[in-house]
C-alpha positions in Angstrom: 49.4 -162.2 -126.0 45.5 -162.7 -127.2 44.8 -166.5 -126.6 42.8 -167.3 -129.7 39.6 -169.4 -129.0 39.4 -172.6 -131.2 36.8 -175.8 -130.8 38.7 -178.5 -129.3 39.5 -182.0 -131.2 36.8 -183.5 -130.1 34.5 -181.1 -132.2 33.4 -179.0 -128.1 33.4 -175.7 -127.1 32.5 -175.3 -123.4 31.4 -171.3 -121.8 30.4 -170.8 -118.2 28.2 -167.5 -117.7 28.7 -166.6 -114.4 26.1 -164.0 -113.9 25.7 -160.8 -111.2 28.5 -161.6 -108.9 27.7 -158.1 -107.9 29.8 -157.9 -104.5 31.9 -155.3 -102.8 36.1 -155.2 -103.1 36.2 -158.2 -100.6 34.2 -160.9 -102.4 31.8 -163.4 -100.3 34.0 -166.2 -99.4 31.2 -168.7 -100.6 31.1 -167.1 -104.6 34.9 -168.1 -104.8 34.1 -171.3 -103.8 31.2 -172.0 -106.0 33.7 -170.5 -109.0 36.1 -172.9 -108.5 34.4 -175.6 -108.1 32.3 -175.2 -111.5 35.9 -174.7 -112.9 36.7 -177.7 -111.9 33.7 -179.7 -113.2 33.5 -178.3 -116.7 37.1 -177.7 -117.6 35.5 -174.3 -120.0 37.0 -173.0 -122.4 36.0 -169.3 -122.2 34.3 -167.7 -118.9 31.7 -165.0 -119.9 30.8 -162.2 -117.0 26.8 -160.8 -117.8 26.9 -157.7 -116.1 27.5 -156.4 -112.3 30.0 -157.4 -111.4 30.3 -155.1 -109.5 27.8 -153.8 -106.2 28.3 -150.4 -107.3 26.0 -149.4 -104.3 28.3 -151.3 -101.6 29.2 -148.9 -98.9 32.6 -149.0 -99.9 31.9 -147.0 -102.6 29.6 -144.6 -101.0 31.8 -141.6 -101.3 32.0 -141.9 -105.4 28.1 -143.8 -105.8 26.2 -142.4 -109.0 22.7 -143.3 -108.7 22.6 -142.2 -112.4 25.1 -141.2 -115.2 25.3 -137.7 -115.3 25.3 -137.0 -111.5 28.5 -135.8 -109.3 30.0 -139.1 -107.5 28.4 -139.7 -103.5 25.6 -137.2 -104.0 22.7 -139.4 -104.0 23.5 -142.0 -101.5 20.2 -143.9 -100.5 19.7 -144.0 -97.6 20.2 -148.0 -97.2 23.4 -147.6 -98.0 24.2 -145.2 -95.3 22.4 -147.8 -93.1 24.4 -150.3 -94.0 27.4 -148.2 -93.5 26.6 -147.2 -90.4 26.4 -151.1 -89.4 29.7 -152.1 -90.6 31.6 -149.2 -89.0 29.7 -149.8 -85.9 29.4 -153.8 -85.3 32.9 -154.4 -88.0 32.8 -155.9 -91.4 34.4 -156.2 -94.4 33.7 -153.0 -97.6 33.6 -149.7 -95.3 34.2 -146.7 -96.7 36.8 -144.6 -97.0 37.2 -141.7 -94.4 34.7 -138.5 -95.4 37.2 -135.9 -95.3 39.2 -137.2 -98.5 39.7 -135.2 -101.7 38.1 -136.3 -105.0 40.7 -137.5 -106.1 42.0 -139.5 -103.4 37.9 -140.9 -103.1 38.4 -141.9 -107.1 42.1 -143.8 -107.0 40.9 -145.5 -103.5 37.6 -146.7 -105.9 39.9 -147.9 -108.5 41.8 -149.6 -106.0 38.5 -151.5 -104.3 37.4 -152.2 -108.4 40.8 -153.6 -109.0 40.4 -155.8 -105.6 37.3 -157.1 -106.2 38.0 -158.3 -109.8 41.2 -159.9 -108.4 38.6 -161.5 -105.7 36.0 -163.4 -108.1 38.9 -163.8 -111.1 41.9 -165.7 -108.9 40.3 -169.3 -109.6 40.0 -168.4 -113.3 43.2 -166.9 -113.6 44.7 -169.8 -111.9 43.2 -172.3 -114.4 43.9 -170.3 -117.3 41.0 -170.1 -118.2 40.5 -166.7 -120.8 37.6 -164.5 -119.9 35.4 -161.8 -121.4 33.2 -159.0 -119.2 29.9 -157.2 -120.5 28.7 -154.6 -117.6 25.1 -154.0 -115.8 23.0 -151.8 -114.4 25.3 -151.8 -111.1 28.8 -151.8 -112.1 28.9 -148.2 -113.5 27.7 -146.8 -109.7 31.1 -147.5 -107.7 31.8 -144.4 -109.4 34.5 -146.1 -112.2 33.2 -145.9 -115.8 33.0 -149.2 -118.4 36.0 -147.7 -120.2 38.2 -147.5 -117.0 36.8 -151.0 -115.9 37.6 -152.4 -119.1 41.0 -151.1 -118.9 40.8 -152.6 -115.2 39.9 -156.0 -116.6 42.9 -156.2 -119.1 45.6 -156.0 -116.0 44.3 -159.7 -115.8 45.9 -162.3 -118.0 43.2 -164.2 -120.0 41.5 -161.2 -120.7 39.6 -161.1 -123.6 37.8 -157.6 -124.0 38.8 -155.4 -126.8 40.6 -152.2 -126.7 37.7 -150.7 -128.6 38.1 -147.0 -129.6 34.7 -144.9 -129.8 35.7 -143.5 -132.9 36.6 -146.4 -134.6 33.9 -149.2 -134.0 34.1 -152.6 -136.0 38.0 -151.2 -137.1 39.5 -153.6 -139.2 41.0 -157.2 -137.6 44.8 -158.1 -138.1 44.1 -161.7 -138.1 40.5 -163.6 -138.8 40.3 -164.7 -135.0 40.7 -161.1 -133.6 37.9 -159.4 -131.8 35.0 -157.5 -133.5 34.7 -154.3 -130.8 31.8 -152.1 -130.7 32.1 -150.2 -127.7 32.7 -150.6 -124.0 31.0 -154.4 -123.1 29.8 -154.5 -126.6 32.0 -157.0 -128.9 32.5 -160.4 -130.5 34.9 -163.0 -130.3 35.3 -164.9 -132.7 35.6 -169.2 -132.3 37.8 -171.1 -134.7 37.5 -174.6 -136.3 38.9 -177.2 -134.7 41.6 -178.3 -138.0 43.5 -175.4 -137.0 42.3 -173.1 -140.2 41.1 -169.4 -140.0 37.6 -170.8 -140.4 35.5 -168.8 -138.0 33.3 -171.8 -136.5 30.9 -169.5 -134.2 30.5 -166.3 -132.8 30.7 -165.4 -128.8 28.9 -162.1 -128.7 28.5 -159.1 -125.5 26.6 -156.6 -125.6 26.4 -154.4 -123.4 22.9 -153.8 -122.4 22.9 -150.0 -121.1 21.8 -149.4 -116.9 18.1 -146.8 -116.8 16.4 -145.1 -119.1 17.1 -141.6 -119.0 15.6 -138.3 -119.7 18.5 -136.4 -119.5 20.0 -136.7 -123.2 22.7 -135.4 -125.1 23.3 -134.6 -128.7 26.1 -137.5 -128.9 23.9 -140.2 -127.4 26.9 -140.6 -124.5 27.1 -139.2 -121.0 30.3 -138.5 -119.5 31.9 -139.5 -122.7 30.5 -142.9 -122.6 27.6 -144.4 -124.7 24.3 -144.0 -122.5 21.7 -146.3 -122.6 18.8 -146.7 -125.2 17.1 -143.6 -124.6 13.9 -143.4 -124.4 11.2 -141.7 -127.2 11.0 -138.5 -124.9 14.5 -138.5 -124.6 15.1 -138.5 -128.2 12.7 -136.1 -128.9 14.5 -133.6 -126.8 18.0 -134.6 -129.1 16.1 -133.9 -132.2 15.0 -130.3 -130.7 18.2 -129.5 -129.3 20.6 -130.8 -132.3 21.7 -127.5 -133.0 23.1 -126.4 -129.2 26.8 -128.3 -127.7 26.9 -131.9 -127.3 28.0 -132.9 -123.9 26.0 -134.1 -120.8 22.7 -132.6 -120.7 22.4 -133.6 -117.0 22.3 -130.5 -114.5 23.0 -131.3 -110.4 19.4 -129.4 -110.0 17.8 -132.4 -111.8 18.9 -134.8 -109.2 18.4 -132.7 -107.1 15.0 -132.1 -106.8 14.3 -136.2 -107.5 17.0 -138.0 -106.0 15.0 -141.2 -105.1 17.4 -141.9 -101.6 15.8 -144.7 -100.4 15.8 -146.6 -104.3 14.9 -150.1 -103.4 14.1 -150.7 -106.0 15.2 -149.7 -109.9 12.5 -147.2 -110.5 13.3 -145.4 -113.0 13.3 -148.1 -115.8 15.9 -150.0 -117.3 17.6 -148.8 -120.8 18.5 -151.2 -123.8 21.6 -151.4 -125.9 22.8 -147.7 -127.6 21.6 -147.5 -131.4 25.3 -148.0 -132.2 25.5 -151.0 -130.6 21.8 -152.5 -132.1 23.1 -151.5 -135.2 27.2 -153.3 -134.7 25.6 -156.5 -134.3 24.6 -156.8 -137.9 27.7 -155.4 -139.0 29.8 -157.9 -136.6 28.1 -161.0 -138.3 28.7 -159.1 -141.4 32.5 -159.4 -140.5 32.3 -162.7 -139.8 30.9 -164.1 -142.9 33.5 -161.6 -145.0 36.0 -163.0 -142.9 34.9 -166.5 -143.7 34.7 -165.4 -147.4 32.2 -168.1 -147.8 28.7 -165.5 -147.9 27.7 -168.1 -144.9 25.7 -166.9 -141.5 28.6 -167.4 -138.6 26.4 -169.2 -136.1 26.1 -167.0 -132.7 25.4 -166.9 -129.4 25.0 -163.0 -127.6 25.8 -162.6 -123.5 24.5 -159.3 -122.2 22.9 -158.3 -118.5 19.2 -156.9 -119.2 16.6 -158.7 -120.9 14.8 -157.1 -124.0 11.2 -157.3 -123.6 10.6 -160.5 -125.6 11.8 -162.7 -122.8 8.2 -162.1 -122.0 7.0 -164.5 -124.6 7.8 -167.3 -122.5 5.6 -166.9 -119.7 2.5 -167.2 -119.9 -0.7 -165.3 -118.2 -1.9 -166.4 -115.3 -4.9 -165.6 -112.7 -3.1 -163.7 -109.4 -4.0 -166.4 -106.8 -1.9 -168.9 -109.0 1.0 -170.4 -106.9 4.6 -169.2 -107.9 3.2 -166.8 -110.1 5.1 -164.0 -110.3 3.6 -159.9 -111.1 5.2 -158.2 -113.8 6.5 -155.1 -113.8 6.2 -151.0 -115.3 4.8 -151.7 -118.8 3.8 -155.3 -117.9 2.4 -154.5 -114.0 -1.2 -155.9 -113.3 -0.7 -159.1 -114.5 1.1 -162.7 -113.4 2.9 -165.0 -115.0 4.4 -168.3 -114.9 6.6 -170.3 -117.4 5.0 -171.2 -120.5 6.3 -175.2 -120.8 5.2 -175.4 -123.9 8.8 -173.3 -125.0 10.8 -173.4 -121.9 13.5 -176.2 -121.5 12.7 -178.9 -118.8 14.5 -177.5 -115.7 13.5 -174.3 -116.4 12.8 -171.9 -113.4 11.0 -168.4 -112.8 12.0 -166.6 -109.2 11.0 -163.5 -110.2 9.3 -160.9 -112.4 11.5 -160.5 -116.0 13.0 -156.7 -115.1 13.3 -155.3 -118.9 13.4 -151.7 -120.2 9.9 -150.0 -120.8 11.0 -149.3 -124.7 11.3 -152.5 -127.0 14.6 -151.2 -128.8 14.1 -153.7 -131.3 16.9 -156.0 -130.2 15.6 -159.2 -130.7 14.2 -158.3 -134.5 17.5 -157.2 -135.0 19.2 -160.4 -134.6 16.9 -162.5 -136.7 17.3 -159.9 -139.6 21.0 -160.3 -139.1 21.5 -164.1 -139.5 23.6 -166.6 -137.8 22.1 -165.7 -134.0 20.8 -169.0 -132.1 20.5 -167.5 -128.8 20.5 -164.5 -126.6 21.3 -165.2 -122.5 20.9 -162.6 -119.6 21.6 -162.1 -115.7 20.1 -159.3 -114.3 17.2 -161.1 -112.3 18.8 -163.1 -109.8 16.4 -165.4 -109.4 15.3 -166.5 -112.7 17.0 -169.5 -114.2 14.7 -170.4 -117.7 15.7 -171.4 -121.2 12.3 -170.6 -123.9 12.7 -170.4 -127.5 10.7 -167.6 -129.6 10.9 -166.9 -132.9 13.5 -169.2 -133.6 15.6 -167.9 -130.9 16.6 -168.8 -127.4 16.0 -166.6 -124.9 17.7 -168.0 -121.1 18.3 -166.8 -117.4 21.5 -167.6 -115.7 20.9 -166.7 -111.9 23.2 -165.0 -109.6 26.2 -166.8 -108.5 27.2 -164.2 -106.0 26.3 -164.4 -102.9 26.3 -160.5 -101.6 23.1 -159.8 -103.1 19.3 -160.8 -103.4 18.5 -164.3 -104.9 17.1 -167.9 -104.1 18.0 -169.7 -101.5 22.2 -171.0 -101.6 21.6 -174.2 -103.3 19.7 -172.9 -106.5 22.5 -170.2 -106.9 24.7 -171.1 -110.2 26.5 -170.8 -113.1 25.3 -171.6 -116.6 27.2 -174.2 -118.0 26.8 -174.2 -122.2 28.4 -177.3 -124.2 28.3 -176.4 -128.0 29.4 -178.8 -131.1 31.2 -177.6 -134.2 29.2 -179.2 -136.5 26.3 -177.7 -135.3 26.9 -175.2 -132.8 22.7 -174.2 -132.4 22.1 -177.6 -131.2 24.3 -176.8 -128.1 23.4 -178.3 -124.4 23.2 -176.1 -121.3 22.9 -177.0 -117.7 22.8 -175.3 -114.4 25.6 -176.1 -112.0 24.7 -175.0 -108.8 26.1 -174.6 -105.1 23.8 -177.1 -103.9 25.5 -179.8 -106.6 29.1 -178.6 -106.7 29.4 -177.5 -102.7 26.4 -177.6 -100.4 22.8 -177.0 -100.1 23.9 -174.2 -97.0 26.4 -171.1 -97.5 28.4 -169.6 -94.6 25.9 -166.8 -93.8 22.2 -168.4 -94.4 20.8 -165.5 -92.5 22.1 -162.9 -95.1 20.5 -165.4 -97.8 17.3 -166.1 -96.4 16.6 -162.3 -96.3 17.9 -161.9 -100.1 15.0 -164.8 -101.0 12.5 -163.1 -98.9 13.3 -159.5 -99.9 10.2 -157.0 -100.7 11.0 -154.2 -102.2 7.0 -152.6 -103.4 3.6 -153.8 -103.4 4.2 -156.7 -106.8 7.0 -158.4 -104.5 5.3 -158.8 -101.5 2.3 -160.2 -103.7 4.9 -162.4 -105.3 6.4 -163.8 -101.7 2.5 -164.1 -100.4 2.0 -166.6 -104.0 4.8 -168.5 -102.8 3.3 -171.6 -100.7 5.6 -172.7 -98.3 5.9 -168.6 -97.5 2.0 -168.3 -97.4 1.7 -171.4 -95.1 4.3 -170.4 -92.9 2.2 -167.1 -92.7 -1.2 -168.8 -92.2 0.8 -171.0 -89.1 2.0 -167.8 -87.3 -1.6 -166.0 -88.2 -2.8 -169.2 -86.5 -0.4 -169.4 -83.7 -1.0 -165.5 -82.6 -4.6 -165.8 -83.0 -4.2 -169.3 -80.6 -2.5 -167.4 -78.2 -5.0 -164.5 -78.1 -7.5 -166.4 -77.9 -6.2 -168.6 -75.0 -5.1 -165.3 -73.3 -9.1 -163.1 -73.5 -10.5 -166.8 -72.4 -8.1 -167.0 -69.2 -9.0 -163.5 -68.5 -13.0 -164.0 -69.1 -12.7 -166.9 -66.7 -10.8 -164.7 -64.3 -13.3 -162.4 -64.6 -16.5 -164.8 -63.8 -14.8 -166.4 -61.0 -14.1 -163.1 -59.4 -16.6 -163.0 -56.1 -19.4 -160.3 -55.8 -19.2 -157.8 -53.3 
């Protein structure tokens, strides 16, 4: 049975956002602790996942990896991942693979099987507390091979979950009852947050959406791949729908196309990042819409959104700096060339930037769309681990929960978190939000610091390096070795020069 969300007596609604858990099916010993002890110290009453979940490139699901939508499952490996693969099976550890010679369908049910394990890895201390949940997906989580549709289906084997059986044909389908969900699509719906007297007064909104993964140039006529709604696609991309509208829909990716740009080594995301589908940018009017005709009182619902990528705007709270500024971090694709650091002047006290804001190269309109719509307060991401900032722009807030996982890049183990929002009924726009971090709830070091001082140091291209080299305690750790090895040098060619004027003529 659907537990219906309702403000408590005390007039309080508490969420945690736990963001980019993004682990293999045997979850870092260290994120489980870090969930339950934030369950533990804010007693929430709804848990929201932003997005990957899931390491969709873990070795474990090598065999069934898509780099992109479109592609057949464990033809594009990079070539990481094989390293890494090649590591575990040779020096032991937990996520191998499965053996190479298994048929498809025995690679898919075994990736099913590791999805299933990993969810039941980071959701046991929620589960436990009975806490209800809801899940939006990432760039990552659709690359171990298992669609958002089949995940979602995944997710719902777990009591407390909250995510919608939302058909594709039938988006924003009439509710039974004024608390039910408002579904979209897969990671794309709304929950709804009753009053606290116990009426069908719809108090506030909890909105997903689900952001998309890349940008893509492989369209089709539907605006879905595989069946599933693709991301925002971008203008050449549509352009190709509107001169092919006439021929089959279906996926309009061929194996050639990977083929002859498969990208192994991938470091980084280089293809670009995609937005929310046009369905979904259109549903969220149409959800608050819902709400207020639920309400039957023509009032905005008051709303906060949850989704994994940043739309471009996020931007507008950083400010341009010279690139020999300390901590300034160099944007990237359609904002590469220049460095930013928080703009104080919008951003909450506490605020912190880690990293460059990793958006989609097309503005989809997202944020526009929301202020048109009404009722939205604030929109909150994951996606880049190390940023941890709250601005508000255009009468919306736009915030950062880092990673909490502990598999993946991100700062160093005390800084990783989960976001921590406190709204009140009477004003659920005025809400309070905090950080609650290892270093508070457990300790300021994990079990495996090595693995964590490589994710903090990690350099990927040319802007990250740049970005580590701003950093001053890396640069003057840098300037200490220089100076050591030059020491050393130095000391050795003037032992040998004095070895060499001391030497007696012949």
């Amino acid at each position: 049975m659907r537990r219906t969300l309702r403000f408590r007596h005390d007039g309080t609604f508490r969420v945690l956002q736990m963001a980019d858990v993004q682990d293999g099916p045997d979850v870092d010993p260290d994120t489980v602790v870090l969930i339950e002890a934030a369950i533990r110290r804010a007693d929430p009453d709804l848990v929201v996942f932003t997005g990957d979940q899931i390491r969709g490139y873990d070795p474990a699901w090598m065999h069934t990896f898509l780099r992109r939508r479109g592609e057949r499952p464990g033809d594009s490996v990079r070539e990481v991942t094989r390293l890494e693969a090649w590591w575990r099976r040779r020096f032991g550890g937990p996520n191998q693979p499965g053996p190479d010679d298994w048929p498809a369908g025995a690679l898919m049910a075994d990736a099913r099987a590791k999805v299933r394990r990993c969810f039941a890895g980071f959701l046991a201390p929620i589960v436990r507390a009975g806490v209800p949940f809801a899940a939006t997906y990432g760039n990552h989580d659709f690359q171990c091979g298992i669609l958002a549709d089949e995940q979602d289906r995944i997710y719902r084997e777990f009591p407390g979950c909250l995510n919608p059986d939302a058909q594709p044909d039938q988006p924003g389908r009439i509710a039974s009852s004024p608390s039910a969900p408002i579904p979209c699509e897969p990671g794309t719906f709304a929950l709804p947050v009753m009053a606290s007297d116990g009426s069908n007064h719809i108090a506030m909104g909890v909105t997903l959406v689900n952001s998309g993964d890349y940008a893509t140039e492989h369209p089709s006529r539907s605006d879905t791949i595989d069946g599933e709604p693709s991301s925002h696609l971008s203008p050449a991309a549509r352009r190709a729908i509107g001169r092919n509208a006439s021929r089959n829909a279906g996926p309009a990716t061929s194996q050639a196309d990977y083929a002859r740009d498969p990208r192994k080594i991938d470091l980084a995301d280089s293809d670009g990042y995609g937005s929310p589908t046009p369905q979904a940018l259109a549903w969220l009017a149409e959800s608050q819409r819902e709400m207020v005709r639920r309400n039957g009182d023509g009032r905005p619902v008051p709303a906060i959104a949850f989704q994994h990528i940043p739309p471009q705007e996020f931007y507008d709270c950083l400010k341009e700096v010279p690139a020999f500024t300390p901590n300034a971090v160099e944007g990237t694709r359609a904002f590469a060339g220049r460095c930013y650091v928080l703009d104080r002047s919008v951003c909450r006290p506490g605020s912190r930037l880690g990293e460059a804001i990793g958006c989609a190269d097309v503005n989809c309109g997202q944020v526009q769309t929301m202020v048109d719509a009404g009722g939205y307060f604030a929109l909150f991401c994951g996606h880049d681990h190390k940023n941890a900032f709250v601005g508000h722009v255009d009468g919306l807030d736009l915030g950062y929960a880092p990673t909490c996982g502990f598999a993946s890049y991100g700062p160093k183990s005390r800084l990783r978190g989960i976001r921590l929002f406190e709204f009140h009924e009477s004003d659920p726009s005025r809400y309070t939000t905090r950080m609650l971090t290892y270093g508070e709830l457990v300790g300021r070091r994990s079990r495996n610091e090595t693995r964590v001082f490589f994710g903090d140091h990690l350099v990927t291209d040319g802007p990250s390096l740049r970005d580590q080299l701003r950093r001053p305690s890396v640069f003057v750790t840098l300037v200490g070795i220089a100076g050591g090895v030059a020491a050393a040098i130095g000391s050795a060619c003037a032992r040998g020069a004095r070895r060499l004027l001391n030497r007696p003529s012949r």
